[in-house]
C-alpha positions as CSV (number, residue, x, y, z in Angstrom):
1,X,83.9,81.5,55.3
2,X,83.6,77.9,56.2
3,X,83.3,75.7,52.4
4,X,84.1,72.4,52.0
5,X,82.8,68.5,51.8
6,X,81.5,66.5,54.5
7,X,81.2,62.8,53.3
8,X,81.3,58.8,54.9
9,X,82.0,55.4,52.9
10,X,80.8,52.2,54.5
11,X,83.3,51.0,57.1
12,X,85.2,49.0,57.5
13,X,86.6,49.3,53.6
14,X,90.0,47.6,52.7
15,X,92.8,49.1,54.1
16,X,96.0,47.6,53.2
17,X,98.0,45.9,56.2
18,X,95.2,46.8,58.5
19,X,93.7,43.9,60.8
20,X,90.1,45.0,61.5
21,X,90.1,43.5,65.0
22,X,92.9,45.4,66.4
23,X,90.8,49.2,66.3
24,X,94.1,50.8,65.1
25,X,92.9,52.4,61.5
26,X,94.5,55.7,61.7
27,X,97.6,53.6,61.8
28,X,96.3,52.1,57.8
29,X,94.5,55.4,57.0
30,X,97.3,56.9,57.5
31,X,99.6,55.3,55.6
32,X,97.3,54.7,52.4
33,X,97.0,58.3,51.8
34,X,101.1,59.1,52.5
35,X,101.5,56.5,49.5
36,X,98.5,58.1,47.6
37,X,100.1,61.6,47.9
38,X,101.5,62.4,44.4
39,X,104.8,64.5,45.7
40,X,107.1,63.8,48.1
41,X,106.9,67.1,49.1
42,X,103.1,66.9,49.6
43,X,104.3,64.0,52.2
44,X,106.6,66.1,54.0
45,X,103.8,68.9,54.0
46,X,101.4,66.7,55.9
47,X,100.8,66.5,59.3
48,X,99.4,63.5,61.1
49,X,98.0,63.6,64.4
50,X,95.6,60.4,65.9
51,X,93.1,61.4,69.0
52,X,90.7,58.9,70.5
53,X,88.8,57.3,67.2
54,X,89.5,60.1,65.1
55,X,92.4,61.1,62.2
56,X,93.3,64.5,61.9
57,X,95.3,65.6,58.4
58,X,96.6,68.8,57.8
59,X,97.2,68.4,54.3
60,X,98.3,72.4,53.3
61,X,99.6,75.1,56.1
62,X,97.0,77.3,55.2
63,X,93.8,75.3,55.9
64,X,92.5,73.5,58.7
65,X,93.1,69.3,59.4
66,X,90.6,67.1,57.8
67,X,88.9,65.2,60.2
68,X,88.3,61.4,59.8
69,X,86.6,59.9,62.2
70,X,84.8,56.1,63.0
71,X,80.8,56.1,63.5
72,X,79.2,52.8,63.9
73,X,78.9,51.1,60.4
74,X,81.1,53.8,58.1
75,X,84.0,55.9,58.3
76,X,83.1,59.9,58.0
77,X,85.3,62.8,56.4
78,X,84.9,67.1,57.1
79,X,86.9,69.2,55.9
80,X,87.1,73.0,55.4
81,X,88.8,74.3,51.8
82,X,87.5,77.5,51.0
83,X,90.4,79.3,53.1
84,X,93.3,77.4,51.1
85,X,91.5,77.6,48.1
86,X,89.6,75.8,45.0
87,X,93.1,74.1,43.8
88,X,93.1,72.5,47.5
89,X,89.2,71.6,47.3
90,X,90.0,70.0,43.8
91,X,93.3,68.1,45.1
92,X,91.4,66.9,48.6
93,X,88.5,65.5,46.0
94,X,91.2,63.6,44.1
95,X,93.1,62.2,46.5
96,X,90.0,60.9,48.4
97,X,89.0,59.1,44.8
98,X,92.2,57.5,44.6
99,X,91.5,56.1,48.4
100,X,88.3,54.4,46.8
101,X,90.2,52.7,43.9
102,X,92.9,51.7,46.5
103,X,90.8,51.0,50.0
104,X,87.6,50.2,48.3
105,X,86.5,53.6,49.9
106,X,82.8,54.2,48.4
107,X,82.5,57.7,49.5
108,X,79.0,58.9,49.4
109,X,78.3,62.5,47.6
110,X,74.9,62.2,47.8
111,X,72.7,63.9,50.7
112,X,72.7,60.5,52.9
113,X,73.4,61.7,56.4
114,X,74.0,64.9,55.1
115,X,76.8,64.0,53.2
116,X,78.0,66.6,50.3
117,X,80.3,68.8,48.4
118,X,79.4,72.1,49.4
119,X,80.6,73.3,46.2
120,X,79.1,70.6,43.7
121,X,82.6,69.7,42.7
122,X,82.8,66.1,43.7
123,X,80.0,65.7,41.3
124,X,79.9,68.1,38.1
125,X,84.4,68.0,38.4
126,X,83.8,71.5,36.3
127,X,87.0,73.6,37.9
128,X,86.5,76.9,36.6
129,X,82.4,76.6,38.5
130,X,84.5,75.8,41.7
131,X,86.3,78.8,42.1
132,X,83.8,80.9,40.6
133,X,81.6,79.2,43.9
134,X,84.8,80.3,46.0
135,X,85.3,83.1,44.6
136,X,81.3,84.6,45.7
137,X,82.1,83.0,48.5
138,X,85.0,84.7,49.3
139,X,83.3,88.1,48.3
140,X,80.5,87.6,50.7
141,X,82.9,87.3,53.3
142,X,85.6,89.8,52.6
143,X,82.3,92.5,52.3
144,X,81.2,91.6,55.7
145,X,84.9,92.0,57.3
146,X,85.0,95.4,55.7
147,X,81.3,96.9,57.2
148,X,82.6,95.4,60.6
149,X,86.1,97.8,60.1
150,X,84.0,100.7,59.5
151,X,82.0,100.3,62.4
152,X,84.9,99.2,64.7
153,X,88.5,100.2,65.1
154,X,89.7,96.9,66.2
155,X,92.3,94.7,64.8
156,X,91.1,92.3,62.0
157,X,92.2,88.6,61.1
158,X,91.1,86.5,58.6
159,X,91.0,82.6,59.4
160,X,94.4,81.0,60.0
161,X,94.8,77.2,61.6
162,X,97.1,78.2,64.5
163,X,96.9,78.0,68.1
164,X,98.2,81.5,68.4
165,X,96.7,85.2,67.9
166,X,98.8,88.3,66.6
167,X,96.9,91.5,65.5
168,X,98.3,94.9,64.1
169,X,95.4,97.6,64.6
170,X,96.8,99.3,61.0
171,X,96.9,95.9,59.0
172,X,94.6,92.5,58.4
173,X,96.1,89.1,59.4
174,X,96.2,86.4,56.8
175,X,98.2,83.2,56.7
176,X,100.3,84.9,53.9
177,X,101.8,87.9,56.9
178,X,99.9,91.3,57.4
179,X,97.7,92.8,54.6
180,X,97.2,96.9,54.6
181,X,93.5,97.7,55.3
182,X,93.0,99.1,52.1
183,X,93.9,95.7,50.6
184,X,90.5,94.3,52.3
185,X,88.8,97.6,51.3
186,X,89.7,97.1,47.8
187,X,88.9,93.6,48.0
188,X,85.8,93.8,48.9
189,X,84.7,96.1,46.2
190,X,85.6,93.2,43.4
191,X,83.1,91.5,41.7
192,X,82.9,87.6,40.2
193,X,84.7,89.5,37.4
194,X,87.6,89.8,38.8
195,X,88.0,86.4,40.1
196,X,91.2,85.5,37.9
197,X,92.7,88.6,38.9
198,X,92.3,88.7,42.3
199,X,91.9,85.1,42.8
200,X,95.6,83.9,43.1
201,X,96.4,87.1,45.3
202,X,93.8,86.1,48.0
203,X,93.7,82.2,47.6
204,X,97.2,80.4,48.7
205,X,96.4,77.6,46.0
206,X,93.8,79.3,43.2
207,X,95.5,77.0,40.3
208,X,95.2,73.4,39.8
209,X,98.6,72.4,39.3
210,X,101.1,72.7,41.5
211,X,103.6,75.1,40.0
212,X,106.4,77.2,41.5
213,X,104.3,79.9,43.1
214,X,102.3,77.0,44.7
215,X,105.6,75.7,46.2
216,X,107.1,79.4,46.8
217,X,103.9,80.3,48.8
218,X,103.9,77.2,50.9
219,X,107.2,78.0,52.6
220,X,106.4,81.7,52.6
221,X,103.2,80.6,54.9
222,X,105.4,78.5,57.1
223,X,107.6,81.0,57.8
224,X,104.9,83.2,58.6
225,X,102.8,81.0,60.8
226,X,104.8,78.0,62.1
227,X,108.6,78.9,62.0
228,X,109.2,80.1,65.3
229,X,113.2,81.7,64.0
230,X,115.2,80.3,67.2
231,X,118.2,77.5,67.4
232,X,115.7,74.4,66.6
233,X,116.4,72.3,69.9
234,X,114.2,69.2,68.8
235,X,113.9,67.2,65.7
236,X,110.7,68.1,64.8
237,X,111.4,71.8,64.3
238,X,114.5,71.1,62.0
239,X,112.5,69.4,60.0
240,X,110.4,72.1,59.6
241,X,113.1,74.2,58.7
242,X,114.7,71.9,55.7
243,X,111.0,71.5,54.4
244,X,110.9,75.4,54.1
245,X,114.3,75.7,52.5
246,X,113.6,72.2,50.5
247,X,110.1,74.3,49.3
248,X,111.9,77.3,48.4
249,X,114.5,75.4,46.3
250,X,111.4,73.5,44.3
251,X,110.0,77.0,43.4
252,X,113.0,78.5,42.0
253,X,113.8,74.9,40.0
254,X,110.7,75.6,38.3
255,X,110.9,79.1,37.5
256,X,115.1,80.3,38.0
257,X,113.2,84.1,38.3
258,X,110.9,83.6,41.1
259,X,111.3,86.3,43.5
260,X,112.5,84.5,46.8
261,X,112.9,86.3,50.4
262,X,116.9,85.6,50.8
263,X,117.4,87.0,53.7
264,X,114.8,84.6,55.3
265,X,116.7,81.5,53.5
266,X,120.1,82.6,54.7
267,X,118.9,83.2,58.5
268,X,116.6,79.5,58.1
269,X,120.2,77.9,57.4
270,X,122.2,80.1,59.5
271,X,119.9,78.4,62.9
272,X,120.3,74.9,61.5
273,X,124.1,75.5,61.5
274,X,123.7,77.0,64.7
275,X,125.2,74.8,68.2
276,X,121.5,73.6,69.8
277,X,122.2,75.4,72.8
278,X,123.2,78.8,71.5
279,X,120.2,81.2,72.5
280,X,119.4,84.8,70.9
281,X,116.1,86.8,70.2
282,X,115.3,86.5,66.1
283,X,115.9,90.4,65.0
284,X,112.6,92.3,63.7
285,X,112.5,91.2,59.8
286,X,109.1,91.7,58.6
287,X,108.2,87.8,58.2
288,X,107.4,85.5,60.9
289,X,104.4,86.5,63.2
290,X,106.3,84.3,65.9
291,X,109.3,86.6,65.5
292,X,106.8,89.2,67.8
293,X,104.7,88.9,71.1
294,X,101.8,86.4,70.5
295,X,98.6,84.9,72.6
296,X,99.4,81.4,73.3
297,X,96.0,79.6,73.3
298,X,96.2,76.3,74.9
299,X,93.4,73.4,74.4
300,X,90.5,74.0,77.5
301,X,90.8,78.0,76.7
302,X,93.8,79.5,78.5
303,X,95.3,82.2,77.1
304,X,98.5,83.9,77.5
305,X,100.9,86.5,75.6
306,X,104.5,85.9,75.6
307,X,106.9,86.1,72.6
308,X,106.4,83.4,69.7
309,X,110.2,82.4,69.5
310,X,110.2,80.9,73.2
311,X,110.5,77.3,73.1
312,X,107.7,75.5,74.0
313,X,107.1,72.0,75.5
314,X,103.9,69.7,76.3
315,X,104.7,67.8,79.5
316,X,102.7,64.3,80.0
317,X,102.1,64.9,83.6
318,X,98.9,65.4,85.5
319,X,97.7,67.8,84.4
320,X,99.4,68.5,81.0
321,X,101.9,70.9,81.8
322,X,102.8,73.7,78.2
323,X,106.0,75.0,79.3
324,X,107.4,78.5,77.4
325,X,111.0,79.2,77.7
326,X,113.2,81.2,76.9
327,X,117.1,82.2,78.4
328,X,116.6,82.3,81.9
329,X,112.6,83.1,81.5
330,X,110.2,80.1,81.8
331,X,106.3,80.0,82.0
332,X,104.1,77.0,82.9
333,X,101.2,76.1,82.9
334,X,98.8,73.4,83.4
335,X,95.3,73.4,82.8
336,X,92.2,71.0,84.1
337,X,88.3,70.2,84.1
338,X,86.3,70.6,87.6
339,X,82.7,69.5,86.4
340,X,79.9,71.2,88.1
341,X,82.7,73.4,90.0
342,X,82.3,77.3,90.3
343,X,85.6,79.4,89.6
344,X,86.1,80.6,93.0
345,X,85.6,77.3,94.6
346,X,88.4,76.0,92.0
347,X,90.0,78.7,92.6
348,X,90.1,77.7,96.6
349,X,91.1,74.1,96.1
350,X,94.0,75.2,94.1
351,X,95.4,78.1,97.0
352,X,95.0,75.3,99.6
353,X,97.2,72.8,97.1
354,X,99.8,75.4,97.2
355,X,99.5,76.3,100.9
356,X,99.9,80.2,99.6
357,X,98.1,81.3,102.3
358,X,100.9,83.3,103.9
359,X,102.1,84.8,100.4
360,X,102.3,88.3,98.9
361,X,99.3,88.0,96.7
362,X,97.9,89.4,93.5
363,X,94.6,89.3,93.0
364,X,93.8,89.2,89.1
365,X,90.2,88.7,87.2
366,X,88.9,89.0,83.7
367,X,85.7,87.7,82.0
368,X,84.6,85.0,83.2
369,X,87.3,83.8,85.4
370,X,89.2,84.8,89.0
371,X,93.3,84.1,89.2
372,X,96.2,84.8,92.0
373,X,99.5,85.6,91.4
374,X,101.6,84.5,95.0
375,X,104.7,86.4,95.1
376,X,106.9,84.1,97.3
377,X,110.5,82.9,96.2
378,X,110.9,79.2,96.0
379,X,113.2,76.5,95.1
380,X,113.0,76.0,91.6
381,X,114.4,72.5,89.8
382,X,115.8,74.3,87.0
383,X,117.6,76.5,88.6
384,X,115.7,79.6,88.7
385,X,116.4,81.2,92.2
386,X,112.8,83.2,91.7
387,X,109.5,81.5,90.9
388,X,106.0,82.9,91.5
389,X,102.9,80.8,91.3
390,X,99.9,81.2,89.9
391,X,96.4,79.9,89.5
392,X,93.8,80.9,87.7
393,X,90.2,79.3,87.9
394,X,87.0,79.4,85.1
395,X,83.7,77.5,85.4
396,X,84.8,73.8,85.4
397,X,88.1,74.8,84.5
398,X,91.1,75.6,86.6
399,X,94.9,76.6,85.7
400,X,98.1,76.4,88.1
401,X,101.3,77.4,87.4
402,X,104.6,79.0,87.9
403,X,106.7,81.7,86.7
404,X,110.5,81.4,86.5
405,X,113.4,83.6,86.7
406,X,117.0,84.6,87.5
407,X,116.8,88.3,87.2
408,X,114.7,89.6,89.9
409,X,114.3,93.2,88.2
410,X,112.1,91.0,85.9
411,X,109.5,90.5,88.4
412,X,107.3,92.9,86.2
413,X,107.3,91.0,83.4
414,X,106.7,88.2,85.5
415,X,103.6,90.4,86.3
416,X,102.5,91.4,83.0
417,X,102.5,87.8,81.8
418,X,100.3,86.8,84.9
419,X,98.1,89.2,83.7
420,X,97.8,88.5,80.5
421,X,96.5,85.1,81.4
422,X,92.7,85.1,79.9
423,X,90.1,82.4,79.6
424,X,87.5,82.0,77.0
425,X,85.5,78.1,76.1
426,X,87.4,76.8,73.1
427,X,85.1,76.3,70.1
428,X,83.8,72.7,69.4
429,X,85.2,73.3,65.1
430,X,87.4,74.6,63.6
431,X,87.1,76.5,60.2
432,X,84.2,79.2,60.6
């Protein structure tokens, strides 16, 4: 399910505080739409994040970033909405109208360069057609995901914007926590009748307005797909925890009876009170996929599983090493292109780097890609007297590594994370 609005406006248009010769637009873009965003909240929800000559916005936690990007003579805009919902297709609409009254933005709805609303609602501004659109939409797909369980016994998800997978055979994985197979059964035998019925239960923002359970179901999202329920060690991840708490506290100021998970609030404020280096495993409440064992998926199409709650760390070296970590457990790896190179010859160039030659060796392989796991001890810089490497190697892709530990009766789980290491091309979009 893949609705939403692809549109451009001449470039450059009048950005406030932005000097056309110096290329840095995101810098403007960016902070014309932080002013044009009605709610401070809605600010705080936001998440910016400049690559190259593009702008990507993630402006709800359930939805994939709009993508701006710079093409020759105009600026262009994509964006997904059918997985947050019509209230979010209407509000991404708005907001990009009140960047033409305040950047001169003429966005183009027409079919010029394939330019669009998907859904007609950047033209006819009819709401109640725009989830009815959604709502078909959404029936279309949720019928196809149900023929595909009846055929298949395999776990089932339906679109979330993370860089993670978590599947339970039994249950359907939504952005709003795990959904009983029956509930995508029962969805899918619905009709456009029932769209204000079953509308705000599979939508995250059905309604136009902004009302407690839009602010109550924001949080509840976060806490099911970004909260990761350890001692928040950097800044960015308390802030994510006072946003959650600050969302919660909006829904129950607009409706004192809201139903509200306090048990989740209480441990949220319980880890910002906690000493930054105090460490402990999040127990097994129901909320929180990252409370469980996850697969990490990293940006040229490594794959690994290891618990969500391990901290996690992008190092600025060459190549980029993601580093997981956790007590005295640490995993790292660091991925990078070989054009025209075939996995084994990667694979070669990487054993020679390490001069593993001589090692205890474990050979590994999977679809589309060969890996070693070299079980030799080495000196380790952070203090972990038992490190095995590891390198993995896909077509024009390799990945090196290292495991780390203190306890060496954990060698097999240093074993069972080496093999769950998996490789597979990431995808060119997001939102399908």
């Amino acid at each position: 399910m893949s609705l939403g609005l692809y549109t451009d406006c001449p470039w450059p248009a009048r950005l406030p505080a932005w000097d056309a010769t110096s290329g840095d637009w995101q810098t403007a873009l960016t902070a014309a739409m932080r002013e044009a965003l009605p709610d401070p909240l809605l600010q705080r929800l936001a998440v910016f994040e400049v690559a190259d000559a593009r702008l990507a916005v993630q402006f709800h936690p359930a939805e994939f970033p709009v993508e701006f990007a710079e093409a020759a003579d105009h600026l262009t805009c994509s964006a997904a909405t059918s997985h947050a919902g019509p209230g979010y297709h209407a509000f991404l609409v708005d907001l990009l109208e009140t960047l033409r009254e305040s950047c001169d933005a003429q966005w183009n709805w027409g079919d010029t360069r394939g330019s669009g609303d998907e859904t007609g609602f950047a033209q006819h501004r009819d709401f109640s057609a725009l989830r009815q659109h959604m709502w078909r939409e959404f029936l279309r797909e949720v019928r196809a995901s149900a023929r595909y369980q009846q055929l298949v016994e395999q776990p089932l998800s339906l679109p979330m914007p993370v860089d993670f997978e978590v599947y339970r055979l039994d249950h359907v994985t939504t952005v709003d926590g795990f959904r009983p197979r029956r509930w995508l059964e029962a969805a899918s035998q619905t009709s456009a009748e029932d769209a204000d019925v079953w509308g705000p239960e599979c939508f995250p923002w059905w309604q136009r307005e902004r009302d407690a359970r839009f602010w109550e179901r924001c949080a509840r999202i976060l806490c099911w797909t970004r909260v990761p329920w350890h001692v928040p060690q950097d800044p960015d991840v308390r802030r994510l925890y006072e946003l959650v708490l600050d969302l919660f506290s909006r829904a129950r100021e607009l409706d004192p009876e809201i139903a509200l998970p306090d048990q989740e609030i209480r441990e949220l404020r319980q880890l910002l009170a906690s000493p930054s280096g105090e460490l402990a495993a999040p127990d097994s409440n129901p909320m929180g996929y990252l409370r469980r064992p996850v697969r990490w998926h990293l940006p040229l199409g490594w794959s690994l599983v290891l618990p969500g709650y391990y901290y996690r760390e992008s190092r600025l070296e060459s190549p980029i090493r993601h580093v997981f970590s956790f007590e005295h457990r640490s995993v790292t790896l660091g991925e990078f292109p070989r054009s025209g190179q075939e996995p084994n010859a990667i694979l070669q160039e990487i054993c020679e780097v390490l001069q593993a030659d001589a090692a205890e060796t474990l050979k590994i392989s999977g679809d589309g890609f060969v890996g070693r796991v070299f079980l030799r001890e080495l000196e380790s810089n952070r203090g972990a007297p038992h490190v095995y490497e590891i390198a993995y190697a896909a077509a024009e892709v390799g990945c090196i590594g290292s495991i780390s530990l203190h306890d060496p009766s954990d060698r097999d789980w240093a074993i069972r994370v080496a093999k769950s290491v998996r490789f597979q091309p990431p995808p060119e979009t997001h939102g399908d």
